[in-house]
C-alpha positions as CSV (number, residue, x, y, z in Angstrom):
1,X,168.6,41.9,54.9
2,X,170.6,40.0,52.2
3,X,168.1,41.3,49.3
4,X,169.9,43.4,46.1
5,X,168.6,47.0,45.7
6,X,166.1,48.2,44.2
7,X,165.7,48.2,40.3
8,X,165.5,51.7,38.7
9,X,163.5,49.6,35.7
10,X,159.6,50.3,35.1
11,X,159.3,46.9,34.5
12,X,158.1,45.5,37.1
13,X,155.6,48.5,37.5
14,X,154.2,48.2,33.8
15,X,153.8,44.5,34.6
16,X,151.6,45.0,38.4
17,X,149.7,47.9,36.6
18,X,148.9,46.0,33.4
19,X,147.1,43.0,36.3
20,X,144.8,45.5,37.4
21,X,141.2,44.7,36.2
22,X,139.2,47.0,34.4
23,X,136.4,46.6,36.4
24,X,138.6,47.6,39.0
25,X,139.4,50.8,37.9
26,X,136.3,52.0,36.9
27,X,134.8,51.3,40.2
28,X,137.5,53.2,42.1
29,X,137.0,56.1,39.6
30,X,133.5,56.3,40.1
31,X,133.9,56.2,43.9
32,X,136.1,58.8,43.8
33,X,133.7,60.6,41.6
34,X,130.8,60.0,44.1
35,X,132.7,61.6,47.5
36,X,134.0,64.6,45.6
37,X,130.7,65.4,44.1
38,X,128.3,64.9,46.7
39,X,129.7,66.8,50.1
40,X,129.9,69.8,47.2
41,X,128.4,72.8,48.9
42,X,125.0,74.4,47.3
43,X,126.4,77.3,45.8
44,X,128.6,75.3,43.9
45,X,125.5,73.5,42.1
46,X,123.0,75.0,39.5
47,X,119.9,75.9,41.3
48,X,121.1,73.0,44.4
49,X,120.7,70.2,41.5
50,X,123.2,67.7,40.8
51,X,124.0,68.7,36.8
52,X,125.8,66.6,34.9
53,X,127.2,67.3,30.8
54,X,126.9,64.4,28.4
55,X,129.4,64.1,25.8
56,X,131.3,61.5,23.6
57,X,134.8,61.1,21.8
58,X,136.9,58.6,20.3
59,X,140.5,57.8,21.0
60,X,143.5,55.9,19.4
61,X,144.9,52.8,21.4
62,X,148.3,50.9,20.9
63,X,148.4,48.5,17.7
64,X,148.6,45.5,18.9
65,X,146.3,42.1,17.4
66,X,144.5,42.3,20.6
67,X,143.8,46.1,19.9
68,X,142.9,45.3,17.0
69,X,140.2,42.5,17.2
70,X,138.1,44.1,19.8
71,X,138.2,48.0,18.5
72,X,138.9,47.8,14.8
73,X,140.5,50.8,13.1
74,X,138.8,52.8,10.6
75,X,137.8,51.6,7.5
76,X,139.8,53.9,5.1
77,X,143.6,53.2,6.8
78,X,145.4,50.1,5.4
79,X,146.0,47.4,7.6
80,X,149.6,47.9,9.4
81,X,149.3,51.6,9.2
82,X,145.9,52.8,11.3
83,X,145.7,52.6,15.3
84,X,142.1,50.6,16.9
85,X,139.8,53.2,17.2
86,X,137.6,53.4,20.8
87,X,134.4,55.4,21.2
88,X,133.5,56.6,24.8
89,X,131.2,58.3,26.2
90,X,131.4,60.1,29.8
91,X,129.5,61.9,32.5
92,X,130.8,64.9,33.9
93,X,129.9,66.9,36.9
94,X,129.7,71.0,36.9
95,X,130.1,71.2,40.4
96,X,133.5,69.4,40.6
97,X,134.9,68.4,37.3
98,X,134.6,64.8,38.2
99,X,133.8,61.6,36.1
100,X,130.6,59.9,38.0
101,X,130.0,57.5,34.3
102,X,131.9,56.4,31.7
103,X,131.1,53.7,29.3
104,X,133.5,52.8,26.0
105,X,133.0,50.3,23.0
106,X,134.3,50.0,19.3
107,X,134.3,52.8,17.0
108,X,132.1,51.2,14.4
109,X,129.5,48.6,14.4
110,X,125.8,48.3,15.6
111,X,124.9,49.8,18.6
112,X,128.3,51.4,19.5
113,X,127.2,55.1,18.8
114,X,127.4,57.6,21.7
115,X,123.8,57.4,22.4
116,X,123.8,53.4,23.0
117,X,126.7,53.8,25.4
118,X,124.7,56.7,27.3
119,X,121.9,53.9,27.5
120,X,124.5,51.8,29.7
121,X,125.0,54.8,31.8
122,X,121.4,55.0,33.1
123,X,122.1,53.3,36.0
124,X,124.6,55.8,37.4
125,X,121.6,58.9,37.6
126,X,119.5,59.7,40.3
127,X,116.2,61.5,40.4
128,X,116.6,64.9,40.2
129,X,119.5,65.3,38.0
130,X,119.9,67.5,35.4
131,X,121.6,66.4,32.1
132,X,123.0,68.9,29.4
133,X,123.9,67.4,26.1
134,X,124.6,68.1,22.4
135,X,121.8,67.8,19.6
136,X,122.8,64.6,19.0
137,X,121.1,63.0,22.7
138,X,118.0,65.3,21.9
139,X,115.4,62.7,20.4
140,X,111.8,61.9,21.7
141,X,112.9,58.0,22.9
142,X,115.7,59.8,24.8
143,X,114.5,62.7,26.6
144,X,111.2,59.7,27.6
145,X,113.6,57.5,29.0
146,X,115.1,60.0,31.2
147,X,111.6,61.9,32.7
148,X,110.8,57.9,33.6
149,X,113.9,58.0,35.8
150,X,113.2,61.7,37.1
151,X,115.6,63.4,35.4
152,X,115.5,66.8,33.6
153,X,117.3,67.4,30.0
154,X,118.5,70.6,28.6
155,X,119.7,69.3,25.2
156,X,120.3,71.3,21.8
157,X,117.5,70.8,19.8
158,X,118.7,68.3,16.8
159,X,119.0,70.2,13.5
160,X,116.3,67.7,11.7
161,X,113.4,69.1,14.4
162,X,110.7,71.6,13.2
163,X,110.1,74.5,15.5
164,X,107.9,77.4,14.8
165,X,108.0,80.0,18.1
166,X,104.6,81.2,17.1
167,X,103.0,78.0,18.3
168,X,102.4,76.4,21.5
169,X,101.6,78.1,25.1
170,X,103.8,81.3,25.1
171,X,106.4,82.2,27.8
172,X,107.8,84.9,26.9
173,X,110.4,86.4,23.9
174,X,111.7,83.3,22.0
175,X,110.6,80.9,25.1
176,X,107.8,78.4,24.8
177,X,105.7,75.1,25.5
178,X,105.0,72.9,22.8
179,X,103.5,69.1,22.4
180,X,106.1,66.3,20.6
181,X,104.3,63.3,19.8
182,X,105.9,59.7,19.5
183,X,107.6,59.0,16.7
184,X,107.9,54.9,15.6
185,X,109.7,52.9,17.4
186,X,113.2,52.5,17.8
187,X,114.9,49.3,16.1
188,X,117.1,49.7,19.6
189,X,113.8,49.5,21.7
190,X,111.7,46.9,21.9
191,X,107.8,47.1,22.0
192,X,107.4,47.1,25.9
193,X,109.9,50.2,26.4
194,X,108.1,51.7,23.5
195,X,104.5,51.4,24.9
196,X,105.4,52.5,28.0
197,X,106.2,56.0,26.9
198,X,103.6,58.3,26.3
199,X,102.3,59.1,23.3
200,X,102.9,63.2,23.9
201,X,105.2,65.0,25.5
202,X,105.8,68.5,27.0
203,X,109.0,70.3,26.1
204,X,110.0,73.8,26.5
205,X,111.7,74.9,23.4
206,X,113.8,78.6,23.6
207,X,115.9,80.4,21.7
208,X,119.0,82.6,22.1
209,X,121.5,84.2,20.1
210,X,125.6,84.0,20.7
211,X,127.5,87.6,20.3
212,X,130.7,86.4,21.2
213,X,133.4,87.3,18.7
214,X,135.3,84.3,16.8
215,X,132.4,82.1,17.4
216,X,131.2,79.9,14.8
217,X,127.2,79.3,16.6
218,X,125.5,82.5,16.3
219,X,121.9,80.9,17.3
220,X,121.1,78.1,19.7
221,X,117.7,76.7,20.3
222,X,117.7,74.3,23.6
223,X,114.9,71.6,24.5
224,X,114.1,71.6,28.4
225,X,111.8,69.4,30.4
226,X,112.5,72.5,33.0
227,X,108.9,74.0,32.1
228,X,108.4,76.1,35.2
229,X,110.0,79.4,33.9
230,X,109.6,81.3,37.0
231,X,112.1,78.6,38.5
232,X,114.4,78.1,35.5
233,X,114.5,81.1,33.6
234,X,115.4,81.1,30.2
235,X,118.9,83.5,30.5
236,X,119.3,81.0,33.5
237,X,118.9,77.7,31.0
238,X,121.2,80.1,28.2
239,X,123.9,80.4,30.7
240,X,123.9,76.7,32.1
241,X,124.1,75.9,28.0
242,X,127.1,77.9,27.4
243,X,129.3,77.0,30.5
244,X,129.1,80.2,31.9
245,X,126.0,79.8,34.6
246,X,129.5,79.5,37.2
247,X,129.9,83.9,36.7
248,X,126.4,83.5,38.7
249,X,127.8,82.5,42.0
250,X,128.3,85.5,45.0
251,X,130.6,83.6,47.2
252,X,133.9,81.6,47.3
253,X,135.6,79.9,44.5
254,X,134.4,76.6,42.9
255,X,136.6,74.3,41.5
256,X,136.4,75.2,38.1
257,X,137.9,78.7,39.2
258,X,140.8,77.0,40.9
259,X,144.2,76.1,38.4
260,X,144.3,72.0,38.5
261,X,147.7,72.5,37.8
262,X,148.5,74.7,40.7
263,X,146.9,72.4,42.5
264,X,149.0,69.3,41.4
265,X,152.2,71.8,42.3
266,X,151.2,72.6,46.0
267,X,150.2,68.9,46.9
268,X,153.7,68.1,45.5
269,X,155.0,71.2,47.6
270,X,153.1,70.1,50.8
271,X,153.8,66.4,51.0
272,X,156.5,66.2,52.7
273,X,155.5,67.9,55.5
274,X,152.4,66.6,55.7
275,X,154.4,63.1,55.8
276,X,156.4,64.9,58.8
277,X,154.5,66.6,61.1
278,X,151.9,66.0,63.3
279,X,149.7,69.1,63.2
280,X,148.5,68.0,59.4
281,X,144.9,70.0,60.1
282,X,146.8,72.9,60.7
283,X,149.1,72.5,57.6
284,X,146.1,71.4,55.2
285,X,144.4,74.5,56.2
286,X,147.6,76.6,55.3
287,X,148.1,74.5,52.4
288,X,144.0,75.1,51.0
289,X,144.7,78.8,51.6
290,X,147.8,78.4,48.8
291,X,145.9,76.5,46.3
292,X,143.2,79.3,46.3
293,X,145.7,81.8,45.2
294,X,146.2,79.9,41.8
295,X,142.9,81.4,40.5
296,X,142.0,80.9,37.1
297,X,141.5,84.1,35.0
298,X,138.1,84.8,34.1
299,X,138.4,85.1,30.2
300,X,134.5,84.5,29.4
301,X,134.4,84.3,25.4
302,X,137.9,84.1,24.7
303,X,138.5,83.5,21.1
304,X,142.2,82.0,20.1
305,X,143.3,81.8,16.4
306,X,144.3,77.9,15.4
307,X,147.7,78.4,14.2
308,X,151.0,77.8,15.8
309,X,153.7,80.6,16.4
310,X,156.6,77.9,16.5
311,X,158.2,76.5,13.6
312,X,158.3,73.1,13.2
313,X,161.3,72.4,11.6
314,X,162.1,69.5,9.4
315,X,159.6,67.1,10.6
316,X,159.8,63.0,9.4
317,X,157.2,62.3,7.1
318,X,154.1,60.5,7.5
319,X,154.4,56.7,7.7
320,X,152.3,55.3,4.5
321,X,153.3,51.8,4.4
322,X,153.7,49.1,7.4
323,X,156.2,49.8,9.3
324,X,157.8,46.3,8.3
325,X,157.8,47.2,4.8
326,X,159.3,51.0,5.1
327,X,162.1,49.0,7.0
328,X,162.4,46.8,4.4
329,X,162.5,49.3,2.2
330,X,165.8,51.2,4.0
331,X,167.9,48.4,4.5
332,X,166.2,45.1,3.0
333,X,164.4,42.2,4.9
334,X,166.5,41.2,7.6
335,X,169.4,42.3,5.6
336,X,169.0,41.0,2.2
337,X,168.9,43.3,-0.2
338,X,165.8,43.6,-2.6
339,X,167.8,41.3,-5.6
340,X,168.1,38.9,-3.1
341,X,165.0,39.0,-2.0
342,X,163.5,38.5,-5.6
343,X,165.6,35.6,-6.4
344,X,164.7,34.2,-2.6
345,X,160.9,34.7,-3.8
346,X,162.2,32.9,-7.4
347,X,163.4,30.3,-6.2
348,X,160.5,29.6,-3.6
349,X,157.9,29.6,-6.6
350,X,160.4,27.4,-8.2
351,X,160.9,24.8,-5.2
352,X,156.8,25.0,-4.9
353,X,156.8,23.7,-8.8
354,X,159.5,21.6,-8.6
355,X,157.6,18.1,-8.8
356,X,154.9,19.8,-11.5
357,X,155.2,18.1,-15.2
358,X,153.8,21.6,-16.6
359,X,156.6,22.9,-14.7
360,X,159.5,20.3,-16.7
361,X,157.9,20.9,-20.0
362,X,158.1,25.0,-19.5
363,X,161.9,24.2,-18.4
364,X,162.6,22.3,-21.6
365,X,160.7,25.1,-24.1
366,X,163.0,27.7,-22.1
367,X,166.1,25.8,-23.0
368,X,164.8,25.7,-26.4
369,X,164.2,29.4,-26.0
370,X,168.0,30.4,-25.3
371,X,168.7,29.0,-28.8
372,X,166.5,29.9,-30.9
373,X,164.4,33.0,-31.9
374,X,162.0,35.0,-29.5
375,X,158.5,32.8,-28.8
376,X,155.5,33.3,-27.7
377,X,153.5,34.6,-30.2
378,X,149.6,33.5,-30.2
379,X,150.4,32.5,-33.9
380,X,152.9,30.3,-33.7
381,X,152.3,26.4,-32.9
382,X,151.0,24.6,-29.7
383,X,154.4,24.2,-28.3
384,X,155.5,28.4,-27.7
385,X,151.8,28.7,-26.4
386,X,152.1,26.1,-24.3
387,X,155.5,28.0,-23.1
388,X,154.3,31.4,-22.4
389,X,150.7,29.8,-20.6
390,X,153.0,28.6,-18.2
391,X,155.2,31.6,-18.0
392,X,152.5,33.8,-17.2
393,X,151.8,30.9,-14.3
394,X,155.1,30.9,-13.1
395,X,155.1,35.2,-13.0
396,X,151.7,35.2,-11.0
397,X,153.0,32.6,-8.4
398,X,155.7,35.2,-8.1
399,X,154.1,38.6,-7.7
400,X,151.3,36.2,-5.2
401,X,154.4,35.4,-3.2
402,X,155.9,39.3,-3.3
403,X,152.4,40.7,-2.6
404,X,151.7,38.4,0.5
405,X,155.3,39.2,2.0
406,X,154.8,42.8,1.7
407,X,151.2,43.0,2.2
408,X,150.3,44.7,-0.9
409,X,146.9,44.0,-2.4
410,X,147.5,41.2,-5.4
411,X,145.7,40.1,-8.7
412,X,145.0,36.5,-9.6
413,X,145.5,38.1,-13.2
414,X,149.3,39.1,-13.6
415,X,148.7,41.4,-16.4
416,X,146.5,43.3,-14.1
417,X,148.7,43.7,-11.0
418,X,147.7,46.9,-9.1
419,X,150.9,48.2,-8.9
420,X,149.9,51.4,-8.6
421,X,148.5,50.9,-5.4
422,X,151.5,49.7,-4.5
423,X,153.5,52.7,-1.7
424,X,156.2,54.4,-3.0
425,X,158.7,52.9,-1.1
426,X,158.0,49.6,-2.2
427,X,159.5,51.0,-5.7
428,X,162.4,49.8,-5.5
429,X,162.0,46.5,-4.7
430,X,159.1,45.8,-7.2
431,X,161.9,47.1,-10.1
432,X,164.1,44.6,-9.1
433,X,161.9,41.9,-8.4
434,X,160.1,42.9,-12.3
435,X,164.1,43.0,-13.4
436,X,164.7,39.2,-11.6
437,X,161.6,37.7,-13.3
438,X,162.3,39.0,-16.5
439,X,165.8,37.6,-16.4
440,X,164.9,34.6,-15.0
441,X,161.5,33.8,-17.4
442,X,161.7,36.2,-19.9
């Protein structure tokens, strides 16, 4: 056809992906989401309910300005040497592993906690779900929202709630009914939302205890909106707390039970023949039978030390400067050495001055200087005091000059010049800058 070949580059890939809207992408995930999910058989579901797990984490992103601006990096990392920080928060299906909500937002600042992105994700449950969440989702306004919209909670009850077992319409050992009434409101809800939750509510506190070696939790009380205990028993609402309600199911495997990288492996095995042949049912059966043979083992309470068996060898230091000043600080700013660089800075204060009369008169007490004995002294006459007022004028501009081309934090007062805060590879250009000045002023 006349056309070159085909560039081996990612360029041009990087470039088409980067176009692709957000929006986009989280459409297409929650479709896919959606038709995995729903066609999932009965068995595969707690009690034939639709459950979903709640949870939130933060990430790292690339540091770039843009990065920056819109997720800001954590308050205790100096500029040039933290990443933008991103909170999201996600909802996950038992059944089938998949993401059906995800909403995301800076790591700090009002109303980006996990529990205001949840908010966002109302929109994405139906009537009849069940949601299982950490004690941070478990508050009155939270659990109200959700019974308005149908759906049942089984949170962990948050660590600030009072519960006394002897109280409340009993259910059996550790299991009962009790009454929460309605906190104020909200400064996140406004007074509409607020009155239209009821004043009480009906929650089904219950208690039980973790035996599992290595584990930290040895008692965990839940709060459920599941009060019918002959439906939802309480080891039922125990198991479906600790992950392992799946050990219930008599038939087949469910996805969780199934190796997701096995999986990956036997598509990539398969695809060629599925591109090749015409009896594809036939090979997709063949190849489902393959991909239930990479079972995963059932290790229920497995408990794994956190240390590493593998040495790590001689590993490079952590970065604790910008990365333009621990360049710098190997082989100078663009190739000048740090002597250079401090007369380069000299001379710029100097060229900034160059038209000042305060600037003249220090120049002609300086020659004055060379000849004579050492001034300076508050005792002497108008003229040394004079001289060394401006000195100290001339050293600040200096140091203001060094500390805005290396970033370092700077002191109108030169006498009180952090540099102690200053990083440790900045030492040796800050000894001969100090070295420069003092040749140079004195």
């Amino acid at each position: 056809m006349g056309l070159p070949p085909c560039s081996a580059a990612t360029g041009a890939y990087c470039k088409a992906r980067a176009k692709l809207p957000e929006p986009f992408l989280r459409h297409l995930t929650y479709q896919v989401g959606r038709e995995v999910e729903d066609p999932a058989p009965a068995a595969w579901r707690w009690h034939n309910r639709r459950t979903l797990l709640v949870d939130g984490s933060t990430c790292t992103m690339p540091d770039t300005p843009e990065n920056q601006a819109a997720y800001p990096q954590q308050r205790g990392q100096s500029r040039g040497l933290g990443f933008p920080m991103i909170r999201l928060v996600v909802l996950l299906t038992f059944a089938t592993a998949t993401i059906v909500g995800c909403a995301f937002g800076p790591f700090k600042g009002k109303q980006t906690g996990e529990t205001a992105l949840f908010r966002q994700l109302f929109d994405q449950l139906r009537a009849g779900d069940v949601i299982v969440a950490d004690r941070y989702y478990c508050s009155y306004s939270m659990i109200a929202l959700l019974i308005q919209q149908g759906v049942d909670v089984v949170f962990r009850m948050h660590q600030i709630r009072y519960y006394d077992f002897r109280r409340g319409q009993r259910l059996g050992h550790d299991d009962h009914i009790v009454e929460w009434e309605r906190p104020q409101r909200p400064t996140w809800m406004d007074p509409a939302t607020y009155a239209a939750t009821p004043e009480t509510l009906s929650v089904r506190e219950l208690r039980f205890n973790v035996d599992n070696p290595g584990f930290r939790t040895r008692e965990i009380i839940v709060a459920t909106t599941l009060l019918d205990d002959r439906a939802y028993s309480r080891e039922d609402i125990a198991k479906l707390y600790e992950h392992c309600w799946q050990a219930a199911w008599e038939r087949g495997l469910c996805p969780r039970q199934i190796s997701f990288a096995g999986t990956v492996q036997m598509l990539e095995a398969f695809r060629v023949l599925l591109l090749a042949t015409d009896q594809r049912m036939l090979i997709c059966r063949q190849m489902f039978l393959a991909i239930a043979t990479h079972e995963v083992g059932d290790r229920p309470g497995r408990v794994e030390p956190r240390c590493i068996k593998r040495r790590q060898g001689n590993q490079c230091p952590i970065l604790r400067m910008p990365r333009s000043q621990a360049e710098y600080a190997i082989v100078g700013y663009s190739g000048v050495t740090p002597t250079r660089l401090a007369q380069s800075i000299i001379e710029e204060v100097e060229r900034r001055n160059v038209f000042s009369p305060k600037t003249a008169q220090v120049r002609q007490v300086e020659g004055a200087r060379r000849s004579g004995p050492v001034v300076g002294s508050p005792t002497r006459s108008h003229g040394p005091r004079f001289k060394a007022t401006h000195l100290s004028d001339l050293k600040s501009q200096t140091l203001a000059t060094f500390a805005e081309r290396m970033e370092v934090p700077f002191s109108p007062d030169p006498f009180v010049f952090p540099y102690s805060e200053l990083p440790g590879g900045l030492a040796n250009i800050h000894k001969r800058l100090e070295e420069a000045v003092f040749a140079a002023y004195g």
